[in-house]
N, C-alpha and C positions, 0 to 999 in steps of 0.2 A: 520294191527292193531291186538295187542295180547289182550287179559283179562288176568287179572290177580284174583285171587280169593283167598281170606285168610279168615279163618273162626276163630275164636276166643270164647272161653267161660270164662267169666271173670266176676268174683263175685263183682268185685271195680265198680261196672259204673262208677262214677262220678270221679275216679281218671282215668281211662282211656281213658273216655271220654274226661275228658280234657288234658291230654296228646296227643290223635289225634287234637285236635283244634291246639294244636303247631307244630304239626311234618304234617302236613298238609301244614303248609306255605312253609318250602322247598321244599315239595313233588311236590307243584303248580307252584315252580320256574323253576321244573326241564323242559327241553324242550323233554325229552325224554315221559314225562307223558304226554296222552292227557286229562285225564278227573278222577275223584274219585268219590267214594260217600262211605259213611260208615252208612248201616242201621242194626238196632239191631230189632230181633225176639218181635215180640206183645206178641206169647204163651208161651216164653220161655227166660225171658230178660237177662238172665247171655250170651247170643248166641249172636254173632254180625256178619257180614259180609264187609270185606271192599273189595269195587270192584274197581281195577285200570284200566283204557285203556293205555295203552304202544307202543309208536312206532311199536315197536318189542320186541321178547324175549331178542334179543342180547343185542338193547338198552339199556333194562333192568337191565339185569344182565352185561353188559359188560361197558356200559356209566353211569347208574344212581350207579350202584353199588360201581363204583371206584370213583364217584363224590362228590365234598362237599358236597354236597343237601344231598347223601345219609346218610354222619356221622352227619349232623344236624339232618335229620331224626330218624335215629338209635337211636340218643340218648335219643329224647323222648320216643317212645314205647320201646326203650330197657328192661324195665321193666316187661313187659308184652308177653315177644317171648313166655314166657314159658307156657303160655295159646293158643297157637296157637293150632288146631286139623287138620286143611287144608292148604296147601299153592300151588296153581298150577297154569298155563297158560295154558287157554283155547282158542281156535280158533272156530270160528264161523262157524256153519256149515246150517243153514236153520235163517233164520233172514225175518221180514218184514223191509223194508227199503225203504227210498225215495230214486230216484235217484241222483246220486251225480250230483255236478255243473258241473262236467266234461260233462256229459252223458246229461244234458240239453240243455248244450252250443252248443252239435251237435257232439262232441268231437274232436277227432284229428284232421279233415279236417277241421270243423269250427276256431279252433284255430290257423291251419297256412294262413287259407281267411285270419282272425284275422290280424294278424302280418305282412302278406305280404302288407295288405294294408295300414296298421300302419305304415310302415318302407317308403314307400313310400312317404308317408306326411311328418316323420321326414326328409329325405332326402333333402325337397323340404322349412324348414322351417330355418328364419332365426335365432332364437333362440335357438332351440334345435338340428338342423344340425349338426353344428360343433362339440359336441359331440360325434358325430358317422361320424368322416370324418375318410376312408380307412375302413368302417366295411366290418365286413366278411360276403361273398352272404352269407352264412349258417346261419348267424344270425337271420333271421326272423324266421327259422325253430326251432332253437335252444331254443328259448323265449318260442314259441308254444310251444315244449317240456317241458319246464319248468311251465307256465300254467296249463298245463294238468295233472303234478302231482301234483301242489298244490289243484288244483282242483279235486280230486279224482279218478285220471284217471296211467295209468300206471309208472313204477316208469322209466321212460325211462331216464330221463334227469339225476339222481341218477347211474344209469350204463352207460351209457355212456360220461356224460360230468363233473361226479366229484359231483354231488349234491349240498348242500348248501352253501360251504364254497366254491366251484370253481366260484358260481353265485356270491357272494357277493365280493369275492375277483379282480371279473373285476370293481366293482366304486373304489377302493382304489386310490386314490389321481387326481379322476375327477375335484373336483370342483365345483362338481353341485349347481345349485343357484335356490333358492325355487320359482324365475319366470321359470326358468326352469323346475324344475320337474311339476308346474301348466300345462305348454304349453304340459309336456309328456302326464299331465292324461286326459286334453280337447283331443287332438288326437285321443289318445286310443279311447275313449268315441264318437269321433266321427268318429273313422273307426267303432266300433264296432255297431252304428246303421248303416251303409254304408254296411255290410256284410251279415247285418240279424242277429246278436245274441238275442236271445229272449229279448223282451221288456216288459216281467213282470214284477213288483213292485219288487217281491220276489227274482227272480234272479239278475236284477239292482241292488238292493242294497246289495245284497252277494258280487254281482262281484265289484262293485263300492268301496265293503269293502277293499279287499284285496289292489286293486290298491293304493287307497291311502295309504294304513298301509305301502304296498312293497317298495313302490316312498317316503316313509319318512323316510323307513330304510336308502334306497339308498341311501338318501340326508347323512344322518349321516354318512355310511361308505365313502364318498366321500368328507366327511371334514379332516381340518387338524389333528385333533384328534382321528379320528380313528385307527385302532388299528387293523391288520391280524386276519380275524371269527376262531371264532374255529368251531372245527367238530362238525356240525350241522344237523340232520334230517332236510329234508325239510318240512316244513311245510304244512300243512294241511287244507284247507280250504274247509266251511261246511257252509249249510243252517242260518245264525246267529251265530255260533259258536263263542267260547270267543278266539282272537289271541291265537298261538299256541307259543310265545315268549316273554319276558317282557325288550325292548331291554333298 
């Protein structure tokens, strides 16, 4: 994750301000953005600050930049660039932080218990089996890898298996049936008390988050109307955090 930092002094508040209330809705579409806020100075209120969280720099400047989100953006504050006194990307160097879901979960070894024992039940199930008849041994590992970045953990699954758009481009014309995808998230749920992953309130329902958000994507890419992902960051998932997608 980058920050982004732009600093602004601007004698309009109230026209600027409401210019950000509009150019904010794109800003919040983009998948490249993880998070905004725009706070202006109590001593000093011509001064504002708008802080971005960003995938990445590249993201940034290379996805949201060339992207519609950005010229609907642009077009609101374009008014205003010329008030700018700061614009940089910052990288976090000492931070108090909780640990990520990744790092709770046990991490990479917890996540391939996870799956291998996951895979084994799907195997063994008559509803959700046939789905994955001829899967690849590497599959259970593959999933773990992908968990583990959504979950805060390294970007492994991103270099070596294609990221987001390689993951979602395997449901394209499954067929999944919303008693199926049920039967996948009871499994899950219940390899993952069979392996030991934490039975916190706080982590259950983070983890519980994603599963169902993932398993409803799936279902959509996996109908007749779906449509080839575009290139997608993969998603991030965090303590309560708001989806990282607005599919």
């Amino acid at each position: 994750m980058i920050v982004e930092y732009i600093r602004y002094r601007v004698p309009d508040a109230d026209g600027f301000e409401a210019a950000y209330q509009r150019a904010v809705v794109p800003l919040g579409r983009s998948p490249q953005c993880l998070n905004y806020e725009l706070s202006r100075a109590v001593d000093e209120p011509e001064c504002y600050i708008l802080r971005i969280e960003w995938t990445s720099a590249e993201d940034h400047l290379e996805g949201f930049r060339k992207s519609d989100h950005f010229a609907e953006f642009f077009a609101e504050i374009k008014p205003y660039v010329s008030n700018i006194e700061e614009m940089r990307h910052y990288e976090q160097v000492i931070t108090k932080t909780e640990p990520t879901l990744y790092e709770w979960a046990g991490g990479a070894a917890a996540l391939e218990r996870l799956t291998e024992v996951f895979y084994a039940k799907v195997e063994k199930d008559d509803l959700v089996g046939p789905l994955f008849a001829g899967m690849d041994p590497g599959h259970p590992r593959y999933v773990a890898m992908w968990l583990g970045e959504v979950f805060g953990g390294p970007d492994t699954y991103s270099r070596e298996r294609g990221g987001h758009s390689h993951m979602v481009s395997k449901h394209l014309g499954k067929g999944v049936t919303e008693p199926q995808r049920r039967r996948w998230v009871n499994l899950l749920m219940d390899a993952a008390d069979e392996v030991g992953l934490p039975r916190d309130a706080e982590f259950r329902a983070a983890f519980a988050g994603y599963i169902e958000w993932g398993t409803r994507l799936a279902l959509y890419f996996s109908g007749p109307k779906a449509q080839a992902p575009r290139p997608e960051p993969v998603p991030r998932w965090d303590w309560g955090s708001r989806p990282p997608y607005r599919p």
